[in-house]
Backbone as CSV, one residue per row, in Angstrom:
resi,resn,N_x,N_y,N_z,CA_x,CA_y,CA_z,C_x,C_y,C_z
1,UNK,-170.576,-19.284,94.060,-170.775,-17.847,94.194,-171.911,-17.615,95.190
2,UNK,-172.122,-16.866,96.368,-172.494,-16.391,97.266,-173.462,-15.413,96.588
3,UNK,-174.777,-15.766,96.814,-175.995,-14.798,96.752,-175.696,-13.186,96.932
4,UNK,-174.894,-12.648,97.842,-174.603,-11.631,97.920,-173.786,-10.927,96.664
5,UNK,-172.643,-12.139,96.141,-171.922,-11.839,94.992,-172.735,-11.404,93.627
6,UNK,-173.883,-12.490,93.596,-174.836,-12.446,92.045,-176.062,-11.272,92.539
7,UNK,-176.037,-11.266,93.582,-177.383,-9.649,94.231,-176.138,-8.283,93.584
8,UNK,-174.313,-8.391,93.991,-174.131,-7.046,93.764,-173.390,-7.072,92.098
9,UNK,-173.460,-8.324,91.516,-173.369,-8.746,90.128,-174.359,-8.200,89.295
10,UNK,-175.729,-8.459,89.594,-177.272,-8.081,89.211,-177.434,-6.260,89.495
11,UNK,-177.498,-5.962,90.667,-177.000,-4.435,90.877,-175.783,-3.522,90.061
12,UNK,-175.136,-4.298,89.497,-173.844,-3.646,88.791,-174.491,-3.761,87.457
13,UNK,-174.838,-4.482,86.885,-175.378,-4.881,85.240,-176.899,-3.671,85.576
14,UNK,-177.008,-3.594,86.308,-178.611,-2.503,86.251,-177.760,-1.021,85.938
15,UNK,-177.349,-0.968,87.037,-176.370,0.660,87.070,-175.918,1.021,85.611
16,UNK,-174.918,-0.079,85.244,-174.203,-0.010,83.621,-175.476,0.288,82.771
17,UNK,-176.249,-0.412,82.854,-177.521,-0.170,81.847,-177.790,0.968,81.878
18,UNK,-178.338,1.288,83.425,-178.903,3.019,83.167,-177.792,4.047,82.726
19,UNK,-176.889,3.623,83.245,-175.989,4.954,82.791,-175.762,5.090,81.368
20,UNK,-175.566,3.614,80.293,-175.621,3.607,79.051,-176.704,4.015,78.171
21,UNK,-178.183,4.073,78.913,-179.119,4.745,78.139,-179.437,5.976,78.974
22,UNK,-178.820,7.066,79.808,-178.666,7.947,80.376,-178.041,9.268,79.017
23,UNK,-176.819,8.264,78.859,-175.847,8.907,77.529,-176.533,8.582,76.648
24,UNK,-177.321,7.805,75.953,-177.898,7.614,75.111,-178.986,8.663,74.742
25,UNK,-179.633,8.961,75.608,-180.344,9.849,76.066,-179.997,11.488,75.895
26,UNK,-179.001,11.487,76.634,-178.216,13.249,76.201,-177.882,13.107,75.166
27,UNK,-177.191,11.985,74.347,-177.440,12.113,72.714,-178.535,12.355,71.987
28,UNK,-179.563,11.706,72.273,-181.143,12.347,71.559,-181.091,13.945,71.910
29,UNK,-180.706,13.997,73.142,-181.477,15.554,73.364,-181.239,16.533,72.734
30,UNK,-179.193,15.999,72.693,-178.699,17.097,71.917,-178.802,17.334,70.646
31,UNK,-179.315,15.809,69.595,-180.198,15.534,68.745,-181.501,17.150,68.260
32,UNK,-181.966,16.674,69.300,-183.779,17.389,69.441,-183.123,18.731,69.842
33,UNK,-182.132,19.541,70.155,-181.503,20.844,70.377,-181.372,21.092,68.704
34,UNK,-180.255,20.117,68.319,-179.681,20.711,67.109,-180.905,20.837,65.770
35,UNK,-181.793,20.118,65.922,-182.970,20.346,64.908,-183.754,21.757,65.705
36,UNK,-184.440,21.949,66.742,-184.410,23.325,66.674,-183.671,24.649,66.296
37,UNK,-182.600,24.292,66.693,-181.552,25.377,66.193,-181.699,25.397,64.853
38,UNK,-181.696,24.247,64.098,-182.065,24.401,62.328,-182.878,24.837,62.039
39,UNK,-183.878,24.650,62.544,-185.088,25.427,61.764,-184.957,26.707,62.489
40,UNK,-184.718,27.319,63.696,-184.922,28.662,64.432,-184.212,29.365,62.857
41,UNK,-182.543,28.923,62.837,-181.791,29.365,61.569,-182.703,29.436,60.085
42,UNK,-183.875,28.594,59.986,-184.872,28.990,58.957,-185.492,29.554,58.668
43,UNK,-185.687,30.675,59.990,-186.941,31.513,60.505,-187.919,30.843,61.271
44,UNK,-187.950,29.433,61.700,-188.780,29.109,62.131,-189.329,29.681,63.678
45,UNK,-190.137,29.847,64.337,-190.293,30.053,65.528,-190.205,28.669,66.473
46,UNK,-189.080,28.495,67.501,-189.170,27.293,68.135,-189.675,27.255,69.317
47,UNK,-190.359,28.129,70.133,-191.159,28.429,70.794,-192.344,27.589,70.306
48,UNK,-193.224,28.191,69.229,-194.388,27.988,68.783,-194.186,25.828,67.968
49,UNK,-192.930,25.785,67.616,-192.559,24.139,67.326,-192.860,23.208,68.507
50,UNK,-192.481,23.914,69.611,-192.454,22.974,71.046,-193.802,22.837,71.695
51,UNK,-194.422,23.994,71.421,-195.809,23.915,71.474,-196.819,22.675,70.735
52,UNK,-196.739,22.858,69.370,-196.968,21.702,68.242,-196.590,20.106,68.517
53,UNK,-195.594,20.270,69.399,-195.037,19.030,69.231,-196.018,18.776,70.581
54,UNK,-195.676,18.803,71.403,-196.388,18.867,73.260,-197.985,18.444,72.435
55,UNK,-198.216,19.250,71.783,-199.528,19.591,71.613,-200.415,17.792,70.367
56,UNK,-199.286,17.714,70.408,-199.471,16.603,68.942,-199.119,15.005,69.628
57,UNK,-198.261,15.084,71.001,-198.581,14.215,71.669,-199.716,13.981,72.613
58,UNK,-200.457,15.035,72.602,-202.101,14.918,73.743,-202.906,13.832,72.603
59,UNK,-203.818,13.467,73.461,-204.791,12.554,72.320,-205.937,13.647,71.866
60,UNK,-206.576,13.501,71.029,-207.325,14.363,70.225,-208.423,15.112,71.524
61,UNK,-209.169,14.084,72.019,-210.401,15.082,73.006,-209.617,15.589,73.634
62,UNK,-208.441,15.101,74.372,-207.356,15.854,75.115,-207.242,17.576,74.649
63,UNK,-206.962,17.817,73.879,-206.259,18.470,72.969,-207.731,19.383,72.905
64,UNK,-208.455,18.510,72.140,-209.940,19.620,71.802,-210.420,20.429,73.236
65,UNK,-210.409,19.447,74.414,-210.877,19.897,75.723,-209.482,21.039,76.038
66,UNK,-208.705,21.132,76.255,-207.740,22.116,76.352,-208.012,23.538,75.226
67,UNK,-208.183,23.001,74.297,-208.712,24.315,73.371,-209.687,25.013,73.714
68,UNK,-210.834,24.301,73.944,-211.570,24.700,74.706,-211.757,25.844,75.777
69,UNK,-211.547,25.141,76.454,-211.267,25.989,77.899,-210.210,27.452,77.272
70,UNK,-209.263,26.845,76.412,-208.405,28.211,76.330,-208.558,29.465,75.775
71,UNK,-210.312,29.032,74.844,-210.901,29.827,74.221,-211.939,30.188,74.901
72,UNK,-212.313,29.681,76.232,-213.383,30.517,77.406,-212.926,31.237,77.784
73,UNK,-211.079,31.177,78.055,-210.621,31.872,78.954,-210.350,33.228,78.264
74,UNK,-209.789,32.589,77.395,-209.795,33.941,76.172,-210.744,35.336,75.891
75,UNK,-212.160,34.327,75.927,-213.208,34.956,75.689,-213.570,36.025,77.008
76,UNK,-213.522,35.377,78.172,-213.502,35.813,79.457,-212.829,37.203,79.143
77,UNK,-211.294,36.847,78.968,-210.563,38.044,79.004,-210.443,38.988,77.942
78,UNK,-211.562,38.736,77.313,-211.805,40.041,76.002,-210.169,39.973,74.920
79,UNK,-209.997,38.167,74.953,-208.950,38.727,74.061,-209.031,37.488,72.643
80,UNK,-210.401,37.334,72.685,-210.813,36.346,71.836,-211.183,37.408,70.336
């Protein structure tokens, strides 16, 4: 087998991969759709969920330093 054969052998097994965790992928999402939609249907607010979540992956000073500031800005704008 010719180097060129196992280079577009190696290139074909990459492609298949991504495209299989591509779909894998729009399955989670539509996953992470259908649990908002459940709770929105609970009353939940999913606006304010996506926030929480975003917010719960920052690391803690992350997170504190962003509060921060959002409560200068706040303050700034007389809406603290």
């Amino acid at each position: 087998m010719s180097e060129a054969n196992v280079a577009a052998d190696q290139l074909r097994l990459f492609i298949e991969r991504i495209e299989r965790l591509e779909e894998e992928k729009k399955g989670i999402a539509d996953d992470v759709k259908d649990v908002y939609a459940e709770a929105k249907s609970t009353g939940y607010d999913t606006k304010t969920m996506r926030k929480v979540v975003a917010l719960r992956k920052l690391e803690s000073h992350v997170r504190e330093e962003a509060d921060a500031l959002l409560e200068t800005y706040r303050t700034a704008l007389g809406l603290a």
